[in-house]
Each structure stands twice: as structure tokens, then as C-alpha cells.
C-alpha positions, 0 to 999 in steps of 0.5 A: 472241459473233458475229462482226458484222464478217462482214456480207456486206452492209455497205458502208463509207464508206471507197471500196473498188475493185472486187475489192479484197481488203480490203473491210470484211468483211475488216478484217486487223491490221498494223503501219506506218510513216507520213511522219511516221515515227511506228510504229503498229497498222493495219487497212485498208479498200480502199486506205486505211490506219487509224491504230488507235493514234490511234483508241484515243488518240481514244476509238473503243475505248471499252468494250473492255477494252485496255491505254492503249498496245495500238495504240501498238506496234511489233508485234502481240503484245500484242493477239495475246496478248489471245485471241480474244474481245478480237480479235473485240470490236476487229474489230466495233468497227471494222466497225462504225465504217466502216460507211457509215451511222455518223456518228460518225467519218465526220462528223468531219473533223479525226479522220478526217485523223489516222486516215486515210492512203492505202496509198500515204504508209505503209510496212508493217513486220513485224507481229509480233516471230516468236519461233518459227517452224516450217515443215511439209511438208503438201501430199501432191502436194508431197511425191510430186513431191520424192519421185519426183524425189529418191527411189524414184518407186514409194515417193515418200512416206516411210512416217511422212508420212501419219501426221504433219504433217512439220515443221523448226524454221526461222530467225525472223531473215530473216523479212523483209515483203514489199517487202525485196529478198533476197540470192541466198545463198552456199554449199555444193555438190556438182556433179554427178560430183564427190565433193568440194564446192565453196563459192559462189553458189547456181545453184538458187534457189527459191520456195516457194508457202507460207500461214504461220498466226501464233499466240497464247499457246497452253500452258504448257510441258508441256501438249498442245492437243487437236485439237479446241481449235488454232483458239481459238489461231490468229490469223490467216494471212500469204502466205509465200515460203519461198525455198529453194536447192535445190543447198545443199539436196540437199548438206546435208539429209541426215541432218538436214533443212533448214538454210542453204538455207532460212534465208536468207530468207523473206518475208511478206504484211504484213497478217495476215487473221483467221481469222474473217475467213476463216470463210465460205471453210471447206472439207472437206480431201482425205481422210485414208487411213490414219486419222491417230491419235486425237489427230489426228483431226477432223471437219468442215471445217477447209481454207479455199478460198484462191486462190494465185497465183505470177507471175516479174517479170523486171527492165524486163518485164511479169510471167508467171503461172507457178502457179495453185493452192489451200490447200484442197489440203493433207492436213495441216490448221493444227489437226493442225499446232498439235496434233502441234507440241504433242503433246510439250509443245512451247510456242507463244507469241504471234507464232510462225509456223508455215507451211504448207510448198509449196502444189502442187495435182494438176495441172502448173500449179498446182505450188507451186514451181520444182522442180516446175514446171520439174521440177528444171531439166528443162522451163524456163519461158517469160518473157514477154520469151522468156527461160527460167527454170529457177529463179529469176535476180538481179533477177527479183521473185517475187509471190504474190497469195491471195484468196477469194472467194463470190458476195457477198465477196472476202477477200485477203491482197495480196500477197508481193513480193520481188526477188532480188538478187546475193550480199550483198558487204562494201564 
């Protein structure tokens, strides 16, 4: 079926600013809130949010094969669950809809002031109920800086990384959207020279430059998704700011992995953008050496050329731009990632989130965390205000912003905004 929603030269009657991430060729899926406190599916077209619920109620479906209530919902996973074909239909329908050259809804007025909201009067919810979520550890260039600050400087990567996309089970219940302040988490620490641990705040709080990819129905209990088939059940892609505490992390990860340092919290983009939508941004991954095993292996270009940005907005001050870097840098790709998930039989259901793990590119500037990019506290980072940040302080608001763009389109995600608050006290 093609994919008409694409069409770089379509233009919607619906006002799209200059460099907006949400032009019609985008058409991404979430879930909002109105003024009148109703909760339904959207889309959005510049800075306007569409009411998808009252378009199945008026008709604007018609011929798609969808339950009565699909967009009356609180999540996504219906529609999620439907697979890609229906994902598709929905999508060109509504390109189709707000192109500039369709009477049929633009013309009508009293539809258009029931389906038609500014981005401003709504508030986006989570789009998903995420029954899984998973986080790996697939940038190499990651991978080596931890390594050679935690490890062996001359044997950095542990030998399994380059033969599987290193993955842990995360905590799907402080997975917040974008806009929910998170509490800076307590916990415990070991000082340096000390040999017994201590109980309080973390001093090392982190973001995490992440994308997360959300799934549908994808196997049965048992059954494994061969490589060259993950794509048909990858929905679409979020921001994500996996926020970490790095000195509960270094206390506790050993022997088995991440656990309070990384469940506190973790915050999304709201509006999930396809994977069709991103098609024309495909790109080759670095290569892979050794040649991961066959059922791993793929041809062809399965990176996407996605623009990350992170910037550090202390309370009262303009933000700073503290790293610029790119997805195409992960060694790992989504594919590989769904494929080892399942490799065991693992079952992924619609609505998981699987992210991509911290997104750093080769240079300095394009670290995807603060560990890196400060260098564990060494080589503080400057505000624009002159205060310094080895890591993240109370009420500084971390936003990461990721696009792509070719010279006829730009497809966005908006942005991922959190701001840190102190410890969560019990009144």
C-alpha cells in the first residue's frame, strides 16, 4: 500500500510555521487532554492539535475498518495493536483530509471548531499504557567513554558488547511525558574512601540522551522475530530522557546491572512520530566488526538520520546547548534490538518501549550525557549565567529537542522537557 502521507510536496490548510517539526508529511499519534477535560487520540498539524476521536465520531473514517471507540481512548494500544497496514490507511486519510486542496473538512466550519484545538488549550497525556519497558546499551562511543572511565581504559568494551545489543529490564511506572517535574531520588552511596555506605540524596544526577521506539503485538510466547521482519512491528519513535543517579549507579550495579539509579524516572517526547513518517531519513549504521551472527545480521540501511539536541535551562536563565549529536551514531540498530529481545521467545506486547540506550557521537560536543561530557565531574560545563554544572542541580530543566531534515522536509519529535526538583518530602 503506499505510503501517500509522505508526499514532500503537499501543503495543509492548516498554518505550519517555518521549521516547524510537525508539517503534514509528519502526522504523528498522541493522547490529550482538552478544556473540557475530555481525553482523546490526536495528531498534529503545526501548532494545532486534531481531535481524532470526534473525527471517527463525524465520519472522517469512513471505509477503515476500526472499532466504534479506536480514538475515544486513553492510549494508543488499540490502534497500536491493529498493525501497520491499518496505521497507514489512518495516516493517509488524514493527509489526505488536511491537504489544502480538500473542501470537505476545511469548508466546514462547525466540524472544524469540534475537531481543531491550538497545541496551547490542550494537555498532552502519556500515549501509551507501556506494559514493558526495556533499555539498551547500543552506542559504542557510549560504551568506551564508561568503559575507560570505569574500567581498563585499554580493554573499554566488555567482550560480549560487539556481539549483542546489551540490554536491562527497566521500571515502566515513572515513565512520565514531557512537562512532569521529577524528584531528585534518595539513596544509597558509598564516598570515596569510605568502606561503609551511606543513605541520602544523589549529588550526581544525569540525563540520558535516549530515542525509545514503541512496539505492537509483535509474537507469541516462545516464538522469535527474524531480523529481517522487527520493522513490520515497530510503531514508531519517542524522545527519551532516561535520567540516571550516577553515584547510586557506581554502588549498586555490580553484580547485576542498573536498578534504583535508573528507575526514578524517565520521561518521554508526547507525540510518538511513525516510522513511516521517518522513512526518507533511512540511513547506513556504523559497521559492524566482528560480523555480528546470523541472526543478527542485515543488509541495507536500517539507521535513521535524526538531529539530538540537549540544552541545561537553569531556574530565571536562558538555556545552553551542552550536546549536539545524531542517531545514526548507534552500532546497534531498532531491528537487531527487537530481534535479540526475542531471540528467547521473550514476548513484546503492544505499547512496550524499548530505548535506544545514551546516544554519544565521536566528538566531545556531541556526548550524550553528563558523565561524559563534564567527564565524571572533571571539566564542569559552563551556564550561561557563569555557574558551572557537573551534573544536573534542583530546578535546572533539562530539554532535548530531535528532527530531521532534507532540502524539501523537516520531520520532528518536539521536545522532552523536565525540570529537576528537590527530594519528594512527605508532608
Amino acid at each position: 500500500m503506499p505510503n501517500t502521507a509522505n508526499n514532500p510536496s503537499r501543503k495543509s490548510w492548516i498554518n505550519v510555521p517555518e521549521n516547524s517539526d510537525f508539517p503534514i508529511q509528519n502526522i504523528p499519534f498522541g493522547v490529550f487532554l482538552t478544556r473540557e477535560d475530555v481525553i482523546t487520540i490526536g495528531t498534529r498539524i503545526g501548532d494545532s492539535a486534531i481531535d481524532m476521536g470526534a473525527l471517527q465520531q463525524l465520519g472522517y473514517f469512513e471505509g477503515i475498518e476500526l472499532t466504534d471507540d479506536m480514538f475515544m481512548q486513553d492510549t494508543l494500544n488499540d490502534f497500536i495493536s491493529d498493525g501497520k497496514k491499518t496505521w497507514r490507511l489512518v495516516r493517509n486519510r488524514l493527509a489526505e483530509l488536511f491537504d489544502e486542496n480538500n473542501p470537505k473538512l476545511r469548508d466546514n466550519k462547525e466540524h472544524r471548531d469540534v475537531v481543531i484545538f491550538k497545541i496551547s488549550d490542550i494537555e498532552m497525556l502519556l500515549p501509551v499504557q507501556i506494559g514493558d519497558y526495556t533499555d539498551f546499551y547500543s552506542s559504542k562511543e557510549h560504551a568506551t567513554n564508561v568503559g575507560k572511565m570505569f574500567r581498563d581504559p585499554e580493554n573499554a568494551l566488555l567482550p560480549n558488547w560487539l556481539h549483542i545489543p546489551v540490554g536491562y529490564h527497566g521500571r515502566s511506572s515513572t515513565i512520565v511525558p514531557s512537562g512532569i517535574p521529577v524528584h531528585r531520588p534518595m539513596g544509597q552511596t558509598l564516598p570515596n574512601g569510605q568502606s561503609t555506605p551511606v543513605f541520602g540524596p544523589s549529588q550526581a544526577i544525569d540525563f540520558e540522551l535516549e530515542t525509545a521506539f514503541i512496539t505492537t503485538d509483535a509474537n507469541i510466547m516462545g516464538e522469535n522475530i527474524p531480523v529481517n521482519e522487527t520493522e513490520d512491528y515497530i510503531f514508531g519513535m519517542v524522545l527519551l530522557n532516561d535520567w540516571s543517579a550516577r553515584d547510586m549507579q557506581k554502588w549498586e550495579y555490580v553484580p547485576l546491572g542498573p536498578f534504583l539509579a535508573k528507575n526514578f524516572a524517565s520521561s518521554i517526547s508526547p507525540w510518538i512520530v511513525t516510522m513511516d513518517a521517518l522513512e526518507p531519513f533511512r540511513t547506513k549504521g556504523p559497521k559492524q566488526e566482528p560480523t555480528p551472527l546470523p541472526y543478527l545480521q542485515q543488509k541495507g540501511k536500517h539507521a535513521y538520520d535524526i538531529n539530538l539536541e540537549v540544552y541545561i535551562k537553569p531556574e530565571n536563565v536562558e538555556e545552553t546547548l551542552v550536546s549536539k549529536s545524531n542517531f545514526k551514531y548507534m552500532y546497534w540498530s531498532m531491528s537487531q534490538q527487537l530481534a535479540h529481545h526475542t531471540s528467547n521467545g521473550c514476548r513484546v506486547n503492544s505499547g512496550d518501549m524499548m530505548g535506544s540506550g545514551t546516544i554519544s557521537g565521536p566528538t566531545e560536543d556531541s556526548y550524550g550525557s553528563m558523565l561524559e561530557l563534564t567527564w565524571s565531574g572533571k571539566n564542569p560545563i559552563k551556564m550561561k549565567d557563569g555557574s558551572e554544572r557537573k551534573f544536573i542541580n534542583d530546578n535546572d530543566t533539562v530539554i532535548m529537542k530531535g528532527y530531521c531534515q532534507n532540502s524539501s522536509v523537516r520531520i520532528g519529535f518536539g521536545e522532552v522537557s523536565s525540570k529537576l526538583l528537590p527530594p519528594f518530602v512527605r508532608k
